[in-house]
PDB file of N, CA, C, O and CB in Angstrom:
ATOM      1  N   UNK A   1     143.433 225.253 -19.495  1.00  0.00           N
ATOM      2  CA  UNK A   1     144.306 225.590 -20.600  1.00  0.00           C
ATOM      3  C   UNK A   1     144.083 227.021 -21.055  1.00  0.00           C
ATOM      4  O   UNK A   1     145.147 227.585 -21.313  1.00  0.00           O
ATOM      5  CB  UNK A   1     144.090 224.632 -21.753  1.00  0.00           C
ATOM      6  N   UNK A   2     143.044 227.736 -21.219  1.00  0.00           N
ATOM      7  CA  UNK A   2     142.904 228.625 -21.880  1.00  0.00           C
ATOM      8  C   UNK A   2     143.289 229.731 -20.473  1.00  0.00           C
ATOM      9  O   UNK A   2     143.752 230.857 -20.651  1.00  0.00           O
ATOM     10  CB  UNK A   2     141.461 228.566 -22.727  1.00  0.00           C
ATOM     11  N   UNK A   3     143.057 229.277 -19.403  1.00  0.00           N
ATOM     12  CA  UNK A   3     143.665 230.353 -18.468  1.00  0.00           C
ATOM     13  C   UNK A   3     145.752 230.886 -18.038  1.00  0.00           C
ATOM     14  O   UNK A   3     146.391 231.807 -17.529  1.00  0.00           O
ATOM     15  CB  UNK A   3     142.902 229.690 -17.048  1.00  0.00           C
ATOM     16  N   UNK A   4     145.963 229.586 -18.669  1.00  0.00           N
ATOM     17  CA  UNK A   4     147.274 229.458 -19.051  1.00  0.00           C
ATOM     18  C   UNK A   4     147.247 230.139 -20.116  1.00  0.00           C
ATOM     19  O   UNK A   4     147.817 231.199 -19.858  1.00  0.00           O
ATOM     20  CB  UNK A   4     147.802 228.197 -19.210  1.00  0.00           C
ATOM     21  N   UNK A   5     146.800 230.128 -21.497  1.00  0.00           N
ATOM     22  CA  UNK A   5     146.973 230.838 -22.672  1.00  0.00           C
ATOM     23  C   UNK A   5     146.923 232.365 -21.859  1.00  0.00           C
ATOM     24  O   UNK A   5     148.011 232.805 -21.489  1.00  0.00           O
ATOM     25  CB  UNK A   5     145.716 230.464 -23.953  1.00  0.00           C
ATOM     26  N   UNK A   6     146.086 232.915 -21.668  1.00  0.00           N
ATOM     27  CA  UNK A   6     145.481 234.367 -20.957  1.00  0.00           C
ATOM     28  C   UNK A   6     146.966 234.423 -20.274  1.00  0.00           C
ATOM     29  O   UNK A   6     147.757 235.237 -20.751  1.00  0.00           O
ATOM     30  CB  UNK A   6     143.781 234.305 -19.647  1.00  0.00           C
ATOM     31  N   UNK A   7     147.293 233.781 -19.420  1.00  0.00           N
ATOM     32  CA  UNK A   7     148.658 234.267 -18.512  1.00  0.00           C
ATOM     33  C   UNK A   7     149.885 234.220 -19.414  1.00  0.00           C
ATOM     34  O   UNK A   7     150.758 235.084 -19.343  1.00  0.00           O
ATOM     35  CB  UNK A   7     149.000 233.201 -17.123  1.00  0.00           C
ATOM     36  N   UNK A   8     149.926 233.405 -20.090  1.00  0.00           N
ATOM     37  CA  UNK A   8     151.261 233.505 -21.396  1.00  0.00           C
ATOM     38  C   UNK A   8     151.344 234.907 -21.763  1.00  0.00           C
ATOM     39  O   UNK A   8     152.229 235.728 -21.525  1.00  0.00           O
ATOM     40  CB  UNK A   8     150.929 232.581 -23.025  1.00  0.00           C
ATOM     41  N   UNK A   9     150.015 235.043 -22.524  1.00  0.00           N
ATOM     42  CA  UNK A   9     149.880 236.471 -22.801  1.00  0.00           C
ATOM     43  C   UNK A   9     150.016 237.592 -22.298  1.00  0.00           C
ATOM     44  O   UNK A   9     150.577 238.502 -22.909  1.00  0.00           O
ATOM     45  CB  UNK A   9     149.130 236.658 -23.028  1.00  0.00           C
ATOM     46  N   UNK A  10     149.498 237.731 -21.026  1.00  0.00           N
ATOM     47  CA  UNK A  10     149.706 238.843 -20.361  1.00  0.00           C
ATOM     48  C   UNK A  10     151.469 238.823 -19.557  1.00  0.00           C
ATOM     49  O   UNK A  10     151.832 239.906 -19.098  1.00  0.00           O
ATOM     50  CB  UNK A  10     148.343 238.900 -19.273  1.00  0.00           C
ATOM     51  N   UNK A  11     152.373 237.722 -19.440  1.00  0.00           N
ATOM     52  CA  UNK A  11     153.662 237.579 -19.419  1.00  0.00           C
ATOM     53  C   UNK A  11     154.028 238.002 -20.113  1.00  0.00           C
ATOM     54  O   UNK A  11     154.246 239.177 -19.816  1.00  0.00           O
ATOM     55  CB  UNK A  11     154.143 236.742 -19.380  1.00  0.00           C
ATOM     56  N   UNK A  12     154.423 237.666 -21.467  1.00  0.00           N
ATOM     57  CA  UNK A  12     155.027 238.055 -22.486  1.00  0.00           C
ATOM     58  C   UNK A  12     154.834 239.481 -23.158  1.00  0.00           C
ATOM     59  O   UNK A  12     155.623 240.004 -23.944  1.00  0.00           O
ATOM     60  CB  UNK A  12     154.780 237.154 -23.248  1.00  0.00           C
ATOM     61  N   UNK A  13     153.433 240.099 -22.624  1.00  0.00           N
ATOM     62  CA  UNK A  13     153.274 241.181 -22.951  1.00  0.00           C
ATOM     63  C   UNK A  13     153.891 242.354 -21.596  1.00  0.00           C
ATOM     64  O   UNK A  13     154.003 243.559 -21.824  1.00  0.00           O
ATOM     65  CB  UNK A  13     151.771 241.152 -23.371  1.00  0.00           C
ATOM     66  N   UNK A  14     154.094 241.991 -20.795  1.00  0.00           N
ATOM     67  CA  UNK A  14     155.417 243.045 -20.032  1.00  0.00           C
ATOM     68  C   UNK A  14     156.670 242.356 -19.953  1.00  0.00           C
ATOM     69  O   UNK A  14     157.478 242.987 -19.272  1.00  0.00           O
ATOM     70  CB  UNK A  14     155.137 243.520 -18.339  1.00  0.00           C
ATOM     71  N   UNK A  15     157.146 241.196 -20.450  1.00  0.00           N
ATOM     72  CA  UNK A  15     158.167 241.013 -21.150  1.00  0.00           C
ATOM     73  C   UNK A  15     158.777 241.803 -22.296  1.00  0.00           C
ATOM     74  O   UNK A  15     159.963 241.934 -22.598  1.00  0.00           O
ATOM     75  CB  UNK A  15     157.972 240.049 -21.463  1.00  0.00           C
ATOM     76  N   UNK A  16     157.412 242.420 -23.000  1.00  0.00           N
ATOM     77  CA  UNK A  16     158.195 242.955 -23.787  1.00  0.00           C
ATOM     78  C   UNK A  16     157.638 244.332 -23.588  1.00  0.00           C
ATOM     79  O   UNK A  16     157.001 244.839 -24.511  1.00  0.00           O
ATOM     80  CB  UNK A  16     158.248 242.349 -25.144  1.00  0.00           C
ATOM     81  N   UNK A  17     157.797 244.897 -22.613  1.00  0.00           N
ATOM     82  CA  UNK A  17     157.611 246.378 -22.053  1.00  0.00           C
ATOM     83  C   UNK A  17     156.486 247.356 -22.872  1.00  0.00           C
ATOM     84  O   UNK A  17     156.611 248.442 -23.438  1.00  0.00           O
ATOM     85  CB  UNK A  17     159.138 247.147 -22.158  1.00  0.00           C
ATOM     86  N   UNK A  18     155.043 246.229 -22.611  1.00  0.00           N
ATOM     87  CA  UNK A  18     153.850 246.600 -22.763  1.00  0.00           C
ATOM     88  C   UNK A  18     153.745 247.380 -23.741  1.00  0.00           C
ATOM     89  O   UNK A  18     153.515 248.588 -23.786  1.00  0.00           O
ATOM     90  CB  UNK A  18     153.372 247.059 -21.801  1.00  0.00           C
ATOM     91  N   UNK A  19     154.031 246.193 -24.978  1.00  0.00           N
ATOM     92  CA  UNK A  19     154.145 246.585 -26.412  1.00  0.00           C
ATOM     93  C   UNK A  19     152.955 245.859 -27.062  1.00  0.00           C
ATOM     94  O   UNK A  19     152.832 244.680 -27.392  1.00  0.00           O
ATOM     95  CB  UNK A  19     155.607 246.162 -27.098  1.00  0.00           C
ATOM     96  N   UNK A  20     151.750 247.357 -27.190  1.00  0.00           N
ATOM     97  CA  UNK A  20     150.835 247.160 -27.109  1.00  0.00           C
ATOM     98  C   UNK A  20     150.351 246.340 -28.896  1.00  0.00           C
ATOM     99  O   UNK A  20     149.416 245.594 -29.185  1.00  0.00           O
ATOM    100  CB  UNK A  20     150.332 248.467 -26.479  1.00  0.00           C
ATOM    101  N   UNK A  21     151.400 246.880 -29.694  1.00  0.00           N
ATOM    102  CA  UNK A  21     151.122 246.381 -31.363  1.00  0.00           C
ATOM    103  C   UNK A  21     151.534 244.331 -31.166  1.00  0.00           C
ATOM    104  O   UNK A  21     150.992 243.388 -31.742  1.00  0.00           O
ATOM    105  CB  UNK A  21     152.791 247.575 -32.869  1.00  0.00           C
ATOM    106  N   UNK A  22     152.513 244.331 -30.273  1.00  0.00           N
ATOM    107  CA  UNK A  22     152.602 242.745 -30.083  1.00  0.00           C
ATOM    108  C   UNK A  22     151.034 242.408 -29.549  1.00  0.00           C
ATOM    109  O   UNK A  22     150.145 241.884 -30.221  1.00  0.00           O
ATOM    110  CB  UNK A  22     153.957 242.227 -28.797  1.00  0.00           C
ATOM    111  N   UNK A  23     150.964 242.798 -28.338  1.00  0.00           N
ATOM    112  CA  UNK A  23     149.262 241.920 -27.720  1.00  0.00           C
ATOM    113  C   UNK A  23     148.106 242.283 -29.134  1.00  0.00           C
ATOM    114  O   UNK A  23     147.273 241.433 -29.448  1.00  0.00           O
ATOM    115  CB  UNK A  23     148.327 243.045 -25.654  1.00  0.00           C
ATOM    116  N   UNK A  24     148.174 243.237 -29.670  1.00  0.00           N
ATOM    117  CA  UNK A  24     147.066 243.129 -30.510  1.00  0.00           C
ATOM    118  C   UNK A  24     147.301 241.765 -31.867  1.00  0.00           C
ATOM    119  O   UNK A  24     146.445 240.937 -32.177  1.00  0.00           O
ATOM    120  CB  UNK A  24     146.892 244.796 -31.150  1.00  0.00           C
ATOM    121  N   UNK A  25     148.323 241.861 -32.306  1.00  0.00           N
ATOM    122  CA  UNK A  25     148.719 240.931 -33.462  1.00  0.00           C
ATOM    123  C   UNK A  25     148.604 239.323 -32.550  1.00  0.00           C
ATOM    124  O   UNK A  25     148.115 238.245 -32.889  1.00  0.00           O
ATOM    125  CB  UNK A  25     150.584 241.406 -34.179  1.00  0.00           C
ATOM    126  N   UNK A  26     149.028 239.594 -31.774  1.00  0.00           N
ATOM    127  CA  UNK A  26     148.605 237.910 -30.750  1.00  0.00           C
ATOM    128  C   UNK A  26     147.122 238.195 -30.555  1.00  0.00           C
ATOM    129  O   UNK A  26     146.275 237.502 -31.118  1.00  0.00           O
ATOM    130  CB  UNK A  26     149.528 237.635 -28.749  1.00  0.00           C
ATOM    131  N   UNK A  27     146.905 238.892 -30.008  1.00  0.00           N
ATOM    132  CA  UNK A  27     144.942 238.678 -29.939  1.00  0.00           C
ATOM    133  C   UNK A  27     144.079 238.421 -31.465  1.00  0.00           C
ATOM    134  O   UNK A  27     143.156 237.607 -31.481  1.00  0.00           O
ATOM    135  CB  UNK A  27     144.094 240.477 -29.260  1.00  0.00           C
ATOM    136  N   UNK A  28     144.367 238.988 -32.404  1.00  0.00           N
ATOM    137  CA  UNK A  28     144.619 238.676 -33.961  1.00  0.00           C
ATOM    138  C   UNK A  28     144.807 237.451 -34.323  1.00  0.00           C
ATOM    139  O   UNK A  28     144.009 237.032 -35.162  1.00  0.00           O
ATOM    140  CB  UNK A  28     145.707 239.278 -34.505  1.00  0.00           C
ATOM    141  N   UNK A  29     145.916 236.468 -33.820  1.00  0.00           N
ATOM    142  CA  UNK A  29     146.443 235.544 -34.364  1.00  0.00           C
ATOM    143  C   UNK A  29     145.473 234.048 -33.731  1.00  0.00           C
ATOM    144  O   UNK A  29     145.237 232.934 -34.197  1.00  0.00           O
ATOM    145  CB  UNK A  29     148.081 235.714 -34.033  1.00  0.00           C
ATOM    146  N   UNK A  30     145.046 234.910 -32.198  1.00  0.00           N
ATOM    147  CA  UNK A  30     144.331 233.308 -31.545  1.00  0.00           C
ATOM    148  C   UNK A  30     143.058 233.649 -32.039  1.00  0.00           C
ATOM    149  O   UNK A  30     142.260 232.712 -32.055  1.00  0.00           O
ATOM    150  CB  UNK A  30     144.282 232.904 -29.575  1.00  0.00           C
ATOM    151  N   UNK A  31     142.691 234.629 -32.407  1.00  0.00           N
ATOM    152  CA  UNK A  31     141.196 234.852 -33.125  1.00  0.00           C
ATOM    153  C   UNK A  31     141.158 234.039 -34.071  1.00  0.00           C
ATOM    154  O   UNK A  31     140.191 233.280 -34.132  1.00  0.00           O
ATOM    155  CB  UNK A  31     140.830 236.227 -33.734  1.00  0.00           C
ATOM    156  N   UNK A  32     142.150 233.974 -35.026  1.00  0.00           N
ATOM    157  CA  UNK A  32     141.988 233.036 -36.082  1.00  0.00           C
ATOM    158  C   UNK A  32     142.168 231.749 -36.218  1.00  0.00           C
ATOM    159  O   UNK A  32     141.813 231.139 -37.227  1.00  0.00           O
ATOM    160  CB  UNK A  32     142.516 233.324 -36.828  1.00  0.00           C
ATOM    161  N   UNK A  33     142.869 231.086 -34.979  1.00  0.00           N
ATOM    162  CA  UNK A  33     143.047 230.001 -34.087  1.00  0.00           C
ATOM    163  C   UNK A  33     141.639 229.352 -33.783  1.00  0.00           C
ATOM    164  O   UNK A  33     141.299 228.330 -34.379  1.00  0.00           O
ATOM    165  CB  UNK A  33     143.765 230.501 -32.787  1.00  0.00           C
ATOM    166  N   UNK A  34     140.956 229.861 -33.000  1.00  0.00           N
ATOM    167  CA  UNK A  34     139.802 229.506 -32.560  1.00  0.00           C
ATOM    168  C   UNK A  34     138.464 230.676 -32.952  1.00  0.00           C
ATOM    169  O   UNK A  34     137.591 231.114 -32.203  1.00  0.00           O
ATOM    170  CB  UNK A  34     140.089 229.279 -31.035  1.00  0.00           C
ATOM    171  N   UNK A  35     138.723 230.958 -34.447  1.00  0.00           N
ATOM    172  CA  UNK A  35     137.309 231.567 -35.471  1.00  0.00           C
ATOM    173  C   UNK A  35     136.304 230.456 -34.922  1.00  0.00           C
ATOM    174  O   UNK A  35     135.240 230.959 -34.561  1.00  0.00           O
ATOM    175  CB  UNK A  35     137.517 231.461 -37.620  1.00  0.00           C
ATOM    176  N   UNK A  36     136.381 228.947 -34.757  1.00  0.00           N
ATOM    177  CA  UNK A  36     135.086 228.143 -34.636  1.00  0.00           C
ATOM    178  C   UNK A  36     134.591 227.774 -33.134  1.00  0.00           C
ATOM    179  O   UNK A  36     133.945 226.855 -32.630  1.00  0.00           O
ATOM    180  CB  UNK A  36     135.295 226.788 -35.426  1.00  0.00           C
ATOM    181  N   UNK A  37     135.275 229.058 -32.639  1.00  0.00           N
ATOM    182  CA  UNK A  37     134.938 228.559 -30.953  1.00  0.00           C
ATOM    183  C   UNK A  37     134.786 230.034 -30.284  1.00  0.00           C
ATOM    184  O   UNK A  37     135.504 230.311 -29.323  1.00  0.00           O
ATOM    185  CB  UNK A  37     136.471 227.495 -30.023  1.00  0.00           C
ATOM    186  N   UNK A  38     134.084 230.745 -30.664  1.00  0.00           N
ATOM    187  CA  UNK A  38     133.937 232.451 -30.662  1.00  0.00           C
ATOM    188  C   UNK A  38     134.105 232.736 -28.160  1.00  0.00           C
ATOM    189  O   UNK A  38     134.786 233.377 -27.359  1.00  0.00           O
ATOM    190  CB  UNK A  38     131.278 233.052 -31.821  1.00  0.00           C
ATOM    191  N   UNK A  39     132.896 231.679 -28.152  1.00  0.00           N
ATOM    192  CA  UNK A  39     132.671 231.388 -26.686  1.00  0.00           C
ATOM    193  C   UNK A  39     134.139 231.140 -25.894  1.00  0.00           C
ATOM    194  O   UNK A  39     134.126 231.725 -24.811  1.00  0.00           O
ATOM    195  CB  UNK A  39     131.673 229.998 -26.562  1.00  0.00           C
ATOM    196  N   UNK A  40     135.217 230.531 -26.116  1.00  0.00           N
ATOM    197  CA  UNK A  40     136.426 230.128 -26.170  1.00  0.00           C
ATOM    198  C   UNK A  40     137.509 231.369 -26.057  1.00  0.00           C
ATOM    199  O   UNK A  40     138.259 231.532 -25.095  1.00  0.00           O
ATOM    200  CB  UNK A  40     136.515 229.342 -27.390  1.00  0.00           C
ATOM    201  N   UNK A  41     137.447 232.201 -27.212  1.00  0.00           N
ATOM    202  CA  UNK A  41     137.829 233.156 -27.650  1.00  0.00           C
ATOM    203  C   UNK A  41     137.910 234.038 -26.406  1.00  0.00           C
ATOM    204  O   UNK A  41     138.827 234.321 -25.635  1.00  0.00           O
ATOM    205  CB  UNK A  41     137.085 233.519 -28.724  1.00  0.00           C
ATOM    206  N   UNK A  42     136.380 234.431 -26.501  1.00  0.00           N
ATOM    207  CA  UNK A  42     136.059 235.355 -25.672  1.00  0.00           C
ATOM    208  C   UNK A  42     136.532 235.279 -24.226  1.00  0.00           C
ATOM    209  O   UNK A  42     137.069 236.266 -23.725  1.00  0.00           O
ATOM    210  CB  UNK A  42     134.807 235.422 -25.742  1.00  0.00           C
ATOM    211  N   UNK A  43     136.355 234.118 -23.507  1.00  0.00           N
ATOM    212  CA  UNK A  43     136.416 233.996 -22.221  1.00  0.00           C
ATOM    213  C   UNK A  43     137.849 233.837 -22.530  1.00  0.00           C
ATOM    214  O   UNK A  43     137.904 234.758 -21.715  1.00  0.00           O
ATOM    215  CB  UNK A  43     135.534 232.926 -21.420  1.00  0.00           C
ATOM    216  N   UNK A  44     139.473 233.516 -23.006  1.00  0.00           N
ATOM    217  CA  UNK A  44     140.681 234.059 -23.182  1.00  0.00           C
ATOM    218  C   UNK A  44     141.265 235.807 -22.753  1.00  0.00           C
ATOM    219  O   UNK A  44     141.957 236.383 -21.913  1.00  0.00           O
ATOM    220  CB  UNK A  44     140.736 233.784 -24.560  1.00  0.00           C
ATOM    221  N   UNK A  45     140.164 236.191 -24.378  1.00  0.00           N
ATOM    222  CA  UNK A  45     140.296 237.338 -24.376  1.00  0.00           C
ATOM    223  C   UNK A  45     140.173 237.839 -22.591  1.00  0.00           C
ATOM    224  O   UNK A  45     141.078 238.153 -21.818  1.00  0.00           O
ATOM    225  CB  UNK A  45     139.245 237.857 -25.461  1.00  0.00           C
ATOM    226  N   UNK A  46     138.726 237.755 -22.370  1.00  0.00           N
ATOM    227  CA  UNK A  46     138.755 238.579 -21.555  1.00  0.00           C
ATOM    228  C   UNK A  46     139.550 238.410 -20.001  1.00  0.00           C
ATOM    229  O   UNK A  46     139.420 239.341 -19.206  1.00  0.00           O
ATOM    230  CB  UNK A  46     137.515 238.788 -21.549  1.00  0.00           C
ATOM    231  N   UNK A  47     140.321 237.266 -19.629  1.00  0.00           N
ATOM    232  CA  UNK A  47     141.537 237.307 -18.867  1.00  0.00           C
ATOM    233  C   UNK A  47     142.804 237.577 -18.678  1.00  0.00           C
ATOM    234  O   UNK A  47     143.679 237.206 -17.896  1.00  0.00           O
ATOM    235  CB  UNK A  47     141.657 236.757 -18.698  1.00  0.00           C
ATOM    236  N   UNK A  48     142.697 238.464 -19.755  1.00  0.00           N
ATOM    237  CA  UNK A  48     144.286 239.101 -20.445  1.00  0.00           C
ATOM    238  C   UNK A  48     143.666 240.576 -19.673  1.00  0.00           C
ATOM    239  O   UNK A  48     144.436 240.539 -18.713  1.00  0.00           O
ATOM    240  CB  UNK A  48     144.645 239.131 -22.851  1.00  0.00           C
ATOM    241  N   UNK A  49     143.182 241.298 -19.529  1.00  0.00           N
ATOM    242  CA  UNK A  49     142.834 242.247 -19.216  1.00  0.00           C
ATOM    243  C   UNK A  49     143.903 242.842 -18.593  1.00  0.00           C
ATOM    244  O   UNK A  49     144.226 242.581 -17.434  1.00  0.00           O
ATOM    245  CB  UNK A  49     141.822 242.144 -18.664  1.00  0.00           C
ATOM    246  N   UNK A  50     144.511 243.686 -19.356  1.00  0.00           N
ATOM    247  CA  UNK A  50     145.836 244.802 -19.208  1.00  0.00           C
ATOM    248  C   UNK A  50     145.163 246.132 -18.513  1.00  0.00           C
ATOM    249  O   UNK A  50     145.857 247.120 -18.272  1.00  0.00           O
ATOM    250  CB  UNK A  50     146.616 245.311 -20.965  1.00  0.00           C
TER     251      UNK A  50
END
């Protein structure tokens, strides 16, 4: 699941012609999603890698 989340993200972010203020406010928004799962977070985060 969370490797699906990571690919949503990185879709939708050259969907919308690597509009970098969208991926930050989404990286923002699942932060606060999963504040109680930092480990979770992280390993997301770091498969978005633009």
């Amino acid at each position: 699941m969370d490797a699906l989340t990571a690919a949503a993200m990185r879709e939708v972010y050259q969907l919308r012609r690597a509009d970098r203020t969208w991926l930050v406010r989404a990286g923002r928004a699942l932060s606060l999603l999963l504040k109680d799962d930092y480990d979770r977070l992280q390993m997301i985060l770091s498969q978005i890698h633009l």
